[in-house]
TIMAR-271803 format. One line per field, with one value per residue: y, x, z of N, C-alpha, C in turn; residue number from 1; residue in three letters. Coordinates in nm, 3 decimals, padded with zeros to 5 digits, always signed. Layout:
BEGIN
nY c(Y / ...)
nX c(X / ...)
nZ c(Z / ...)
caY c(Y / ...)
caX c(X / ...)
caZ c(Z / ...)
cY c(Y / ...)
cX c(X / ...)
cZ c(Z / ...)
nr c(NUM / ...)
rest c(ALA / ...)
END
This chain:
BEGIN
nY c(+00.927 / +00.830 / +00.610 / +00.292 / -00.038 / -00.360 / -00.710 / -00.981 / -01.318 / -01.483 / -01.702 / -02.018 / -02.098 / -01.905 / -01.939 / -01.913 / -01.640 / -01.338 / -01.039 / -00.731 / -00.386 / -00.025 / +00.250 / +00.550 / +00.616 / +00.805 / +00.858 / +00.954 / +01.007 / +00.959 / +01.009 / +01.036 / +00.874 / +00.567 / +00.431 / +00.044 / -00.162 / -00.481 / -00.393 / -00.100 / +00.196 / +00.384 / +00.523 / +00.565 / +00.700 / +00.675 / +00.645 / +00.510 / +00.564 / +00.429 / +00.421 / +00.227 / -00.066 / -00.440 / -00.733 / -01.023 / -01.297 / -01.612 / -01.704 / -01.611 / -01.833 / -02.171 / -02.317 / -02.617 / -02.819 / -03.127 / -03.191 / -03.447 / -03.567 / -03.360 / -03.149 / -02.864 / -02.532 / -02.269 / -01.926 / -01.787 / -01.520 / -01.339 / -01.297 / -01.025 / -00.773 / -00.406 / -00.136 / +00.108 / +00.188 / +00.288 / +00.348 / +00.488 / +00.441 / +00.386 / +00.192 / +00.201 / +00.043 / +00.151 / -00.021 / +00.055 / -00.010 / -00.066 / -00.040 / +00.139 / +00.093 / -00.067 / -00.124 / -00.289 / -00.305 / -00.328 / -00.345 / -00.277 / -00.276 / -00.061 / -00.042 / +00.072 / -00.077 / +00.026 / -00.128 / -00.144 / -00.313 / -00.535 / -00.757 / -01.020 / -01.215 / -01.358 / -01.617 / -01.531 / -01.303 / -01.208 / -00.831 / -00.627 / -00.830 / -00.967 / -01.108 / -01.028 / -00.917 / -00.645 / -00.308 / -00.214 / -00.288 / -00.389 / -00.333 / -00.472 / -00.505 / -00.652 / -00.668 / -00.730 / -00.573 / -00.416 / -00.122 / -00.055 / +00.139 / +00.291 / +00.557 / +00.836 / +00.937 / +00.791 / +00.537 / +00.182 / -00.011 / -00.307 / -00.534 / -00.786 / -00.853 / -00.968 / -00.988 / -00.873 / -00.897 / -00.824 / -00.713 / -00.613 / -00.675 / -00.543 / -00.590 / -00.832 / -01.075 / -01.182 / -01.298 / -01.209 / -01.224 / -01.414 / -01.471 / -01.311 / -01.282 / -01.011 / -00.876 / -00.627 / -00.355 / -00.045 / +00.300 / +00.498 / +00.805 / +01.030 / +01.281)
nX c(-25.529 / -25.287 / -25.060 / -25.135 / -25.045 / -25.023 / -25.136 / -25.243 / -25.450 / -25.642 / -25.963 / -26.087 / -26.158 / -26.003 / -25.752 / -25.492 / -25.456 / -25.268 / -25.281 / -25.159 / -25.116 / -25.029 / -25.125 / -25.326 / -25.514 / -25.806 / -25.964 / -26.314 / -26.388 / -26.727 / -26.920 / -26.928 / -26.754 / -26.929 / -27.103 / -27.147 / -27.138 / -26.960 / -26.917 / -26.857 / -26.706 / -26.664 / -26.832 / -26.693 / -26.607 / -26.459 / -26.231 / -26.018 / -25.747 / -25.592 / -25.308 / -25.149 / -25.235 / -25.260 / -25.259 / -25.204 / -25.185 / -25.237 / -25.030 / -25.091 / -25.223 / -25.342 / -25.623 / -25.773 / -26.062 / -26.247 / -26.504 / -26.754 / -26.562 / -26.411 / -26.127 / -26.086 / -25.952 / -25.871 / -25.756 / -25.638 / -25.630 / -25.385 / -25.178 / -24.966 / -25.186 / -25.258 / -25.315 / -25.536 / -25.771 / -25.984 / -26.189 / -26.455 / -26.602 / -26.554 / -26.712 / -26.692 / -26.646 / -26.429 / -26.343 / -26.350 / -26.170 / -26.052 / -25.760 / -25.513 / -25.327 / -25.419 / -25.684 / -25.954 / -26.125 / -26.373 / -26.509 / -26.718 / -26.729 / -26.682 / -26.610 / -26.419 / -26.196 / -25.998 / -25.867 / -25.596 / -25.638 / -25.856 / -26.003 / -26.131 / -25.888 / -26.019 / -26.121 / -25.958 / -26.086 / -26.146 / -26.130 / -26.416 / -26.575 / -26.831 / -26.799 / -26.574 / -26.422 / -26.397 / -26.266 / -26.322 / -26.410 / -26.593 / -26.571 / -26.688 / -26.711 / -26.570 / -26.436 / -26.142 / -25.961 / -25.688 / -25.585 / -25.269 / -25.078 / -24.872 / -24.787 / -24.961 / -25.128 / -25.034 / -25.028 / -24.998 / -25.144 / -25.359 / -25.498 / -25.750 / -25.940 / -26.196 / -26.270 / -26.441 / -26.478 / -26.609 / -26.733 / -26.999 / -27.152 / -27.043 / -26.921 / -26.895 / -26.889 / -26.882 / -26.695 / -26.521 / -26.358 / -26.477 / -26.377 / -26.105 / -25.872 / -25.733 / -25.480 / -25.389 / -25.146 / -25.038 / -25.010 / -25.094 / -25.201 / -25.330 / -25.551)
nZ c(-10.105 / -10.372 / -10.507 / -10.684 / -10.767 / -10.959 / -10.989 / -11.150 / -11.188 / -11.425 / -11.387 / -11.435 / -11.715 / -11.814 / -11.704 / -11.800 / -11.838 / -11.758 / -11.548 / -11.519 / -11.395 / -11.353 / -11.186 / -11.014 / -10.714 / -10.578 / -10.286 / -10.065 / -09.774 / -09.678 / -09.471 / -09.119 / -08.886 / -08.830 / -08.557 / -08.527 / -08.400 / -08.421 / -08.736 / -08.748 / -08.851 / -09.195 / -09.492 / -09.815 / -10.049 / -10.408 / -10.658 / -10.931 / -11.176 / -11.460 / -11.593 / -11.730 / -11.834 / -11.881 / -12.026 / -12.046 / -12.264 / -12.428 / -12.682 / -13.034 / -13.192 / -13.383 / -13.406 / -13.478 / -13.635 / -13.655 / -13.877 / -13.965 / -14.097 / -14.241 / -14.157 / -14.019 / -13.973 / -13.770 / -13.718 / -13.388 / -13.231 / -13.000 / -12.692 / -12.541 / -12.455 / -12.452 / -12.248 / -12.105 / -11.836 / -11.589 / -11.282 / -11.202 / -10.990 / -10.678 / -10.420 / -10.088 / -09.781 / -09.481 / -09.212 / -08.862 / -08.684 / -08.296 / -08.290 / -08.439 / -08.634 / -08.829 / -09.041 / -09.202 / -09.484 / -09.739 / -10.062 / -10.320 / -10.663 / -11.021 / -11.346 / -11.665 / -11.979 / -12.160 / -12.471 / -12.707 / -12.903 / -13.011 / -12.738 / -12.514 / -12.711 / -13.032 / -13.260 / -13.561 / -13.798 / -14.128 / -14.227 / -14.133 / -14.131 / -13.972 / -13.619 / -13.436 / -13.094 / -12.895 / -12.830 / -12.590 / -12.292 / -12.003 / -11.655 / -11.349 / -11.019 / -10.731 / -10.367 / -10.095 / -09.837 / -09.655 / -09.457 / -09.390 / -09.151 / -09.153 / -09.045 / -08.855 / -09.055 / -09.327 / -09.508 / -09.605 / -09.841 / -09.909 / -10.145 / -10.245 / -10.496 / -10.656 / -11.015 / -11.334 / -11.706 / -11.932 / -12.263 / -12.266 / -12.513 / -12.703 / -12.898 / -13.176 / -13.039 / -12.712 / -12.525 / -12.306 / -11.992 / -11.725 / -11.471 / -11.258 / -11.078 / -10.858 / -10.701 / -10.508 / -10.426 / -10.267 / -10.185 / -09.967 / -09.877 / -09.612 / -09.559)
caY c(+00.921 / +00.766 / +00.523 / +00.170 / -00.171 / -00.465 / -00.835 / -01.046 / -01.378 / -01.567 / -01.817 / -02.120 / -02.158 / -01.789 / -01.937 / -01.917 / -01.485 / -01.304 / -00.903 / -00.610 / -00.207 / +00.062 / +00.385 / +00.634 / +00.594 / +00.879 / +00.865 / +01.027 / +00.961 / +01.060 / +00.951 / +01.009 / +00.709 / +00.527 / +00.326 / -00.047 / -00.305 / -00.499 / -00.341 / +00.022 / +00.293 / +00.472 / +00.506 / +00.620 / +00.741 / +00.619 / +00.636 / +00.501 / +00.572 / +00.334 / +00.483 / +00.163 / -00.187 / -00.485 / -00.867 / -01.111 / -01.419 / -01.750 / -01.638 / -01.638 / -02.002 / -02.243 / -02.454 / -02.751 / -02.876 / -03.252 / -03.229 / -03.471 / -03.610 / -03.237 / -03.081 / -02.692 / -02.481 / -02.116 / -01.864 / -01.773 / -01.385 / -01.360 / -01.263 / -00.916 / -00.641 / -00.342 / -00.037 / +00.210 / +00.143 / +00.378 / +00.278 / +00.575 / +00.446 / +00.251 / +00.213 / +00.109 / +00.103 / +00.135 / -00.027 / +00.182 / -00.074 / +00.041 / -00.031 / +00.265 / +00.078 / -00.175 / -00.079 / -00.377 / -00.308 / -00.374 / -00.264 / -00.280 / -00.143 / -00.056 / +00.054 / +00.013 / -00.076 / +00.019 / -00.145 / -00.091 / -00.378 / -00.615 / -00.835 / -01.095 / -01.246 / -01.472 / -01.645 / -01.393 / -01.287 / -01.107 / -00.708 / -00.574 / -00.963 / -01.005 / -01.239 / -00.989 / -00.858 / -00.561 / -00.259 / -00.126 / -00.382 / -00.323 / -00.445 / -00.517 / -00.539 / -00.678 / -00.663 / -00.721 / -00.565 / -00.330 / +00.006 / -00.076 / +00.235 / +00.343 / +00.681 / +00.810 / +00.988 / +00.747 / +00.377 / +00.102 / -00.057 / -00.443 / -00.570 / -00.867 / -00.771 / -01.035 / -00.920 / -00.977 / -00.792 / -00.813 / -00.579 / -00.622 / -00.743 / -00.419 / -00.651 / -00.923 / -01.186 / -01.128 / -01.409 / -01.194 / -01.340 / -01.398 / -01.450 / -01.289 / -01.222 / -00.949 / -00.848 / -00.464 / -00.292 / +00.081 / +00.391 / +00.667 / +00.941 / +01.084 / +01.419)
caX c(-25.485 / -25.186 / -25.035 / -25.157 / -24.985 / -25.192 / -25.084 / -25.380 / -25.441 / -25.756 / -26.010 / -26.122 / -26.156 / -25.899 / -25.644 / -25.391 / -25.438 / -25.207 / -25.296 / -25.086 / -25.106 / -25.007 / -25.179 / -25.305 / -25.684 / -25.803 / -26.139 / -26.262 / -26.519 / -26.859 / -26.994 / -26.817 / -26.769 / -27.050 / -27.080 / -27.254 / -27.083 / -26.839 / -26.919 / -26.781 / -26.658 / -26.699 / -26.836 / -26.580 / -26.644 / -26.331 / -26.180 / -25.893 / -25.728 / -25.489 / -25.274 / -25.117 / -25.281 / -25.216 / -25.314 / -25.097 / -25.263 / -25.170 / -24.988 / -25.164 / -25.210 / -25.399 / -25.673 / -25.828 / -26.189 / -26.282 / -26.698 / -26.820 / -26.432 / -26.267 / -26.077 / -26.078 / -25.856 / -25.890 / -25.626 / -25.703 / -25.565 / -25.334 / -25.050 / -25.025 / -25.303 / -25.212 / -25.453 / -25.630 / -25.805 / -26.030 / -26.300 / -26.472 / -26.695 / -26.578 / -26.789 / -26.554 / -26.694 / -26.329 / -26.375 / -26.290 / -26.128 / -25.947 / -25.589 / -25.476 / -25.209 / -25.473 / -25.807 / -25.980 / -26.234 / -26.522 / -26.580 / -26.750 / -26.713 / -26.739 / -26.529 / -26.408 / -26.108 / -26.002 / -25.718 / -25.580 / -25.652 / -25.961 / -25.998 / -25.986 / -25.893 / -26.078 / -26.086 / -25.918 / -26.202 / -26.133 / -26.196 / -26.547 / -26.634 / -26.930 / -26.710 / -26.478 / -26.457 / -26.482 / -26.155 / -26.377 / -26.520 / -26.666 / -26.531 / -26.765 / -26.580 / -26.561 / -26.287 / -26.155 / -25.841 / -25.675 / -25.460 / -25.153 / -25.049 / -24.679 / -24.809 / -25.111 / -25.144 / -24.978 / -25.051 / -24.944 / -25.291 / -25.320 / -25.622 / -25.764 / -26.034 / -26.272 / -26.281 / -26.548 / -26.438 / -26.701 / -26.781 / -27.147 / -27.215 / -27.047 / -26.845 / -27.028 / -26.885 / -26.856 / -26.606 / -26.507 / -26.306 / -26.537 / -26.373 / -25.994 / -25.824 / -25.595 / -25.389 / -25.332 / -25.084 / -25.071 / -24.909 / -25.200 / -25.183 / -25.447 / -25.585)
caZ c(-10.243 / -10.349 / -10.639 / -10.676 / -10.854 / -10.949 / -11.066 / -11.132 / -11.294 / -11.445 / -11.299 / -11.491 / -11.906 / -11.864 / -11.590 / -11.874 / -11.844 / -11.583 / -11.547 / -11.388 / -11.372 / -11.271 / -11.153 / -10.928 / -10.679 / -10.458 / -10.276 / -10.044 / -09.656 / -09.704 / -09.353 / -08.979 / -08.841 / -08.773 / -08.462 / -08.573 / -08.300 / -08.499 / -08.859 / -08.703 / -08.973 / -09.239 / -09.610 / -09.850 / -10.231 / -10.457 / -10.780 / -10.981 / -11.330 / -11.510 / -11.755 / -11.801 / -11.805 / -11.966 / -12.012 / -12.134 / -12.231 / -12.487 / -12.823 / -13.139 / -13.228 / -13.467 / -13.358 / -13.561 / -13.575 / -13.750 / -13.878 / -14.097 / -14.166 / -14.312 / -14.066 / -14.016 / -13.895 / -13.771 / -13.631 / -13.235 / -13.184 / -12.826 / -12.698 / -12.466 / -12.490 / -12.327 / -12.296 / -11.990 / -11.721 / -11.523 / -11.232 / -11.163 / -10.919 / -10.579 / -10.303 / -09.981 / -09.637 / -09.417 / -09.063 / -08.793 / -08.537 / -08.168 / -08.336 / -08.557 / -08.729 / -08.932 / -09.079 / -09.334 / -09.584 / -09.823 / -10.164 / -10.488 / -10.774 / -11.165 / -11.423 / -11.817 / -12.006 / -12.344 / -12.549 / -12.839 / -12.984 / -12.951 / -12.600 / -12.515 / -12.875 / -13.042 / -13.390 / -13.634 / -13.875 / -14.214 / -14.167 / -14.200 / -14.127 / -13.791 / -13.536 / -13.299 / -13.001 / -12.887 / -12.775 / -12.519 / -12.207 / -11.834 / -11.551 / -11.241 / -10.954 / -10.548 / -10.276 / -09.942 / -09.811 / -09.533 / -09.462 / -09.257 / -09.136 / -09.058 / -08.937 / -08.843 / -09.238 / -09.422 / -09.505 / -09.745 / -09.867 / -09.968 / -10.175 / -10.353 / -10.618 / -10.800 / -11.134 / -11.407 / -11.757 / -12.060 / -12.347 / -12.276 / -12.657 / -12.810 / -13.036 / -13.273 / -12.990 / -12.618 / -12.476 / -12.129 / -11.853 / -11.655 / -11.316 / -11.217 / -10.906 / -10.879 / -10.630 / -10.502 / -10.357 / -10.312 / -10.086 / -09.945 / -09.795 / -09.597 / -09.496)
cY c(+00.864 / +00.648 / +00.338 / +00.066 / -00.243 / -00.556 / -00.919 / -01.195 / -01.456 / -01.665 / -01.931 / -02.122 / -02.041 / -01.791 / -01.934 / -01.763 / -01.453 / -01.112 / -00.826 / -00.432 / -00.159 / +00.193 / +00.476 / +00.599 / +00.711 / +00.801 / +00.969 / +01.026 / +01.030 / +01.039 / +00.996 / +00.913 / +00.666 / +00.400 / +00.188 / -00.175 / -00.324 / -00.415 / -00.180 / +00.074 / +00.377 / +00.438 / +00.581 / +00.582 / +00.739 / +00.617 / +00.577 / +00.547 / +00.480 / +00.333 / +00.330 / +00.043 / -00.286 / -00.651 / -00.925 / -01.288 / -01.525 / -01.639 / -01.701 / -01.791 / -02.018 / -02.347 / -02.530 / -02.854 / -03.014 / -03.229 / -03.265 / -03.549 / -03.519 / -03.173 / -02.951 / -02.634 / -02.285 / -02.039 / -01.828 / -01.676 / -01.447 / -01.283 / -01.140 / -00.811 / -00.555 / -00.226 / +00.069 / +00.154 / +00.251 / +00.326 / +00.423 / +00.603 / +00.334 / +00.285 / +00.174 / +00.138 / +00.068 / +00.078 / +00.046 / +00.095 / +00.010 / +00.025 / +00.065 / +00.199 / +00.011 / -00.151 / -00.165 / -00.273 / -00.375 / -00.318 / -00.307 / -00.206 / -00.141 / +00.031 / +00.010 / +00.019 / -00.043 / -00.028 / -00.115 / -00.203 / -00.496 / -00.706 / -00.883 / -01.162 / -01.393 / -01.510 / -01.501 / -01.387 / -01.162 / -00.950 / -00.644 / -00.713 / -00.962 / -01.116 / -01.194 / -00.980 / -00.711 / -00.455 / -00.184 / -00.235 / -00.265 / -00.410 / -00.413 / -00.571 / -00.536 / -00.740 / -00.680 / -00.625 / -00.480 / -00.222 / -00.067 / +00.061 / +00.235 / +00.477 / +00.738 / +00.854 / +00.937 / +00.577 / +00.329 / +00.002 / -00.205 / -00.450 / -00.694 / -00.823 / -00.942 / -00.944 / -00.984 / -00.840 / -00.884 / -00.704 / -00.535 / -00.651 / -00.611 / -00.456 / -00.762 / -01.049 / -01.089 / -01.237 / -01.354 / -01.268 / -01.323 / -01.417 / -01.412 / -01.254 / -01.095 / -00.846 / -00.722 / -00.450 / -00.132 / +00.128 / +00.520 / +00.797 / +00.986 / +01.235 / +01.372)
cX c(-25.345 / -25.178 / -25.079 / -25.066 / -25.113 / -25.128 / -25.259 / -25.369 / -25.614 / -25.820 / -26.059 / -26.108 / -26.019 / -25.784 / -25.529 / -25.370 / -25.364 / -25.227 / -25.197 / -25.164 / -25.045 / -25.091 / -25.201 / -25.471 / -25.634 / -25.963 / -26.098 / -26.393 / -26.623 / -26.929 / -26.857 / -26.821 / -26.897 / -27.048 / -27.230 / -27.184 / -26.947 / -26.794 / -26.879 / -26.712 / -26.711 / -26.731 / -26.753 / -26.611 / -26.496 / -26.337 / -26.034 / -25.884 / -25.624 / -25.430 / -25.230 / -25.137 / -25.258 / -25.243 / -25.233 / -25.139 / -25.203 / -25.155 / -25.079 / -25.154 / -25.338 / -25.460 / -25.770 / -25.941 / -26.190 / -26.442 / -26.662 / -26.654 / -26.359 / -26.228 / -26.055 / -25.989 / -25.881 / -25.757 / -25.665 / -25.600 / -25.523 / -25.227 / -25.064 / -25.099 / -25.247 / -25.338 / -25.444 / -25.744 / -25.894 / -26.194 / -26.312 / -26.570 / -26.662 / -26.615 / -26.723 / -26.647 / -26.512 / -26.408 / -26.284 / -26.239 / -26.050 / -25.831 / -25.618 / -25.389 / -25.298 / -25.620 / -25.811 / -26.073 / -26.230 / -26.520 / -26.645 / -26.721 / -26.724 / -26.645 / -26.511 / -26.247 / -26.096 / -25.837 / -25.686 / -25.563 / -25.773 / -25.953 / -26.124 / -25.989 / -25.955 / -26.069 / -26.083 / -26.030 / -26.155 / -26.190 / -26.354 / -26.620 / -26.720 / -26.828 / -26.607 / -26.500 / -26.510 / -26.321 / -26.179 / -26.475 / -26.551 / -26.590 / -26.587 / -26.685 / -26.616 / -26.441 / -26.304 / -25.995 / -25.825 / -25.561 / -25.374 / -25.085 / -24.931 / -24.654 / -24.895 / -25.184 / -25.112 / -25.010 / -24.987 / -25.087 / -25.267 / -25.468 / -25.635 / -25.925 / -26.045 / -26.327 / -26.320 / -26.522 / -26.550 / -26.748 / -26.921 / -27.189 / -27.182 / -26.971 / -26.950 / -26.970 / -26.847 / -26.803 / -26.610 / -26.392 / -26.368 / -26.538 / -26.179 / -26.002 / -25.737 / -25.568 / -25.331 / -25.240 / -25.074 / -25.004 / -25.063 / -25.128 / -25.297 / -25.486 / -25.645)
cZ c(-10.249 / -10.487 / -10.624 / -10.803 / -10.846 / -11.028 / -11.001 / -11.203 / -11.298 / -11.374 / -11.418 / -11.572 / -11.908 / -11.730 / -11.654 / -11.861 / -11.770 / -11.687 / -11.482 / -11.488 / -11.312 / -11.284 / -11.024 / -10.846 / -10.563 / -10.419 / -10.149 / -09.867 / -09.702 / -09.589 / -09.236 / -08.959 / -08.785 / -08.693 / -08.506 / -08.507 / -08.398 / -08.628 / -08.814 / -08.804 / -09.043 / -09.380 / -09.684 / -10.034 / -10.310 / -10.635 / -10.830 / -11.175 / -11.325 / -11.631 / -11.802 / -11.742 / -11.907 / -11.928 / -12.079 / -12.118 / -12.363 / -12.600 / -12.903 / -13.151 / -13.332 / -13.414 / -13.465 / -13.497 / -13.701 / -13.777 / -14.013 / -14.168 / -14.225 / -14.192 / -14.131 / -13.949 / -13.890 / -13.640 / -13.509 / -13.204 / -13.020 / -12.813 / -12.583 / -12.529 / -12.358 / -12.384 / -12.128 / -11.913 / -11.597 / -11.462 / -11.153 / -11.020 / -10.854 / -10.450 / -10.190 / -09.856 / -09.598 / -09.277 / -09.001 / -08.637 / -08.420 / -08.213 / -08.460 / -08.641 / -08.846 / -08.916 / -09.227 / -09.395 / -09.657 / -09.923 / -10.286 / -10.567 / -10.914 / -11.238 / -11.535 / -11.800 / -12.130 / -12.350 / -12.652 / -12.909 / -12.955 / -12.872 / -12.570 / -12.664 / -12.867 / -13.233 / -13.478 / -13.789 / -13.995 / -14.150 / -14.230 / -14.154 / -13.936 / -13.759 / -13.456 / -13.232 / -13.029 / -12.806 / -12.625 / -12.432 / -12.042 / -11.767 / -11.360 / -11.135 / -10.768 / -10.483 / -10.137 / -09.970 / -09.687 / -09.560 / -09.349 / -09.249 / -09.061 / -09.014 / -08.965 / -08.955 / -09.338 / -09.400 / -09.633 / -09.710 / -09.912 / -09.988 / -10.246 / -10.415 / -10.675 / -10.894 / -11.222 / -11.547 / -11.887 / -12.137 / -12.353 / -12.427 / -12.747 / -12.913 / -13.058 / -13.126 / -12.817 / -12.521 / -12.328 / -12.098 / -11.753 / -11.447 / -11.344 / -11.122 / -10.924 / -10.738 / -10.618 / -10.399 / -10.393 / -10.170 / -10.082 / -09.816 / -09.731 / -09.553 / -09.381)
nr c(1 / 2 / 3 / 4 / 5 / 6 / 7 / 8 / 9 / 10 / 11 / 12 / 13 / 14 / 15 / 16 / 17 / 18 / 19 / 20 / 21 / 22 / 23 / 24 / 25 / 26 / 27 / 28 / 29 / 30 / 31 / 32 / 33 / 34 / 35 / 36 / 37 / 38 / 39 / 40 / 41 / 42 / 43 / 44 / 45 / 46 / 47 / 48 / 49 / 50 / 51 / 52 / 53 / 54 / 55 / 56 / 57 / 58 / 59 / 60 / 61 / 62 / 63 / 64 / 65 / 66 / 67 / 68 / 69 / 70 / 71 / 72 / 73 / 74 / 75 / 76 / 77 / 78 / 79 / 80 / 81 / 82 / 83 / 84 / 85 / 86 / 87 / 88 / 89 / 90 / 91 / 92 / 93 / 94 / 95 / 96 / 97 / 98 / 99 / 100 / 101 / 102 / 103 / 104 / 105 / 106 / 107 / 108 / 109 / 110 / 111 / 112 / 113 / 114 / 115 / 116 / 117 / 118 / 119 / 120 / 121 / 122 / 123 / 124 / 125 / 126 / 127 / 128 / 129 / 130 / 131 / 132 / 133 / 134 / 135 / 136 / 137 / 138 / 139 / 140 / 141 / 142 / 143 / 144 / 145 / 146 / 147 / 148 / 149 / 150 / 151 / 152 / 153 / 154 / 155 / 156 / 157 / 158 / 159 / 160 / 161 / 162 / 163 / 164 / 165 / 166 / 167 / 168 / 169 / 170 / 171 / 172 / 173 / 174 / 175 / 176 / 177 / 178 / 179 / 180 / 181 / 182 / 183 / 184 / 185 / 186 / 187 / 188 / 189 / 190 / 191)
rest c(UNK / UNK / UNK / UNK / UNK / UNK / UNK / UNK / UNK / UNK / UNK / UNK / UNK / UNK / UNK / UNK / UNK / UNK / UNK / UNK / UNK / UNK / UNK / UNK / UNK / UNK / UNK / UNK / UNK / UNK / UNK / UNK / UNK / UNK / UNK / UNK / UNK / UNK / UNK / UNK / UNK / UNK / UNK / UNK / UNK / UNK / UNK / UNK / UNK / UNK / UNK / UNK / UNK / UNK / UNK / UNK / UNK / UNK / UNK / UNK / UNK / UNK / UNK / UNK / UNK / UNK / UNK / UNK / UNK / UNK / UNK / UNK / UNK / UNK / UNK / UNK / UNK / UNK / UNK / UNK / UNK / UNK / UNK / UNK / UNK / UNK / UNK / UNK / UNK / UNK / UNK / UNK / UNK / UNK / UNK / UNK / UNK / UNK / UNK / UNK / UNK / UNK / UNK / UNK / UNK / UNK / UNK / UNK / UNK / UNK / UNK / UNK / UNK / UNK / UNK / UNK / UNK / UNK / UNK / UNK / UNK / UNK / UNK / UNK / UNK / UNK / UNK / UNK / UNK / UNK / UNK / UNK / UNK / UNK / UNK / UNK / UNK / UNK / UNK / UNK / UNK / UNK / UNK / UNK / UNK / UNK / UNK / UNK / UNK / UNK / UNK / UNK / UNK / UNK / UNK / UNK / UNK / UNK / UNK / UNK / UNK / UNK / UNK / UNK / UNK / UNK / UNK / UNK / UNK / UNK / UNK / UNK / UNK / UNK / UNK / UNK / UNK / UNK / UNK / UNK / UNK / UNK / UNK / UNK / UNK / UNK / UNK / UNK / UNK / UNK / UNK)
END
């Protein structure tokens, strides 16, 4: 267990996004080590919370369509969203190499976000009007990373996380970002 950071930024149509956090992840082995040649270790049941998360993506702006010769124009919500963050469910195998100082892993995982204000923004739509998001997405989630250990109970963790965040269609529009990276760092402790 132990506190985690997190700077992230977007992949393709959302490479303009950049993410961070901060919070706390325990988990916790559910397996002894299991001897499998190279693949050697253990399975390991995981959680994080994230009191405080936050996206910071293009400011509000004005974009302009031509059909037919009239040009349109509609407002395009932005700017930072901040909110919570909690993945209650990560699956990690740890490898169990002969050096004690450095142990990689594997994980997947699954979790939501809520903000306090609808994500990611999209044309600004009178209220009561079908056409938002949504304050409440998922985020589907796979990693590599490793413990570096500076004594035999204590490590400093490094991760990268592909990250896939969509409301599943609980707002009238479901935009997503459908690919981010983001970048962990963290302090455990172990029993």
């Amino acid at each position: 267990m132990g506190p985690i950071a997190n700077f992230g930024v977007g992949v393709g149509d959302r490479s303009n996004y950049k993410f961070s956090f901060v919070g706390f992840q325990a988990g916790r082995s559910l397996t002894p080590v299991i001897h499998a040649g190279p693949l050697t270790g253990r399975f390991e049941l995981a959680a994080n919370v994230i009191p405080f998360w936050q996206a910071y993506t293009p400011a509000k702006h004005t974009i302009y369509s031509t059909v037919d010769g009239v040009v349109y124009s509609a407002v395009v919500d932005g700017g930072t969203y901040t909110g919570f963050s909690m993945t209650p469910v990560i699956f990690r195998w740890n490898f169990a190499p002969e050096s004690r100082k450095f142990s990689p892993w594997f994980q997947a995982a699954g979790g939501f976000i809520y903000t306090t204000r609808k994500f990611p923004g999209t044309v600004i739509v009178p209220q009561g009007t079908p056409g938002e998001t949504s304050k409440y997405n998922f985020s589907p989630q796979g990693g590599i990373g490793f413990h570096y250990f500076s004594q035999s109970n204590r490590s400093i963790d490094f991760g990268l996380n592909a990250v896939h965040i969509s409301s599943a269609s609980l707002g009238d529009k479901n935009p997503g970002v459908n690919a981010s990276l983001q970048f962990q760092l963290g302090y455990s402790w172990w029993k």
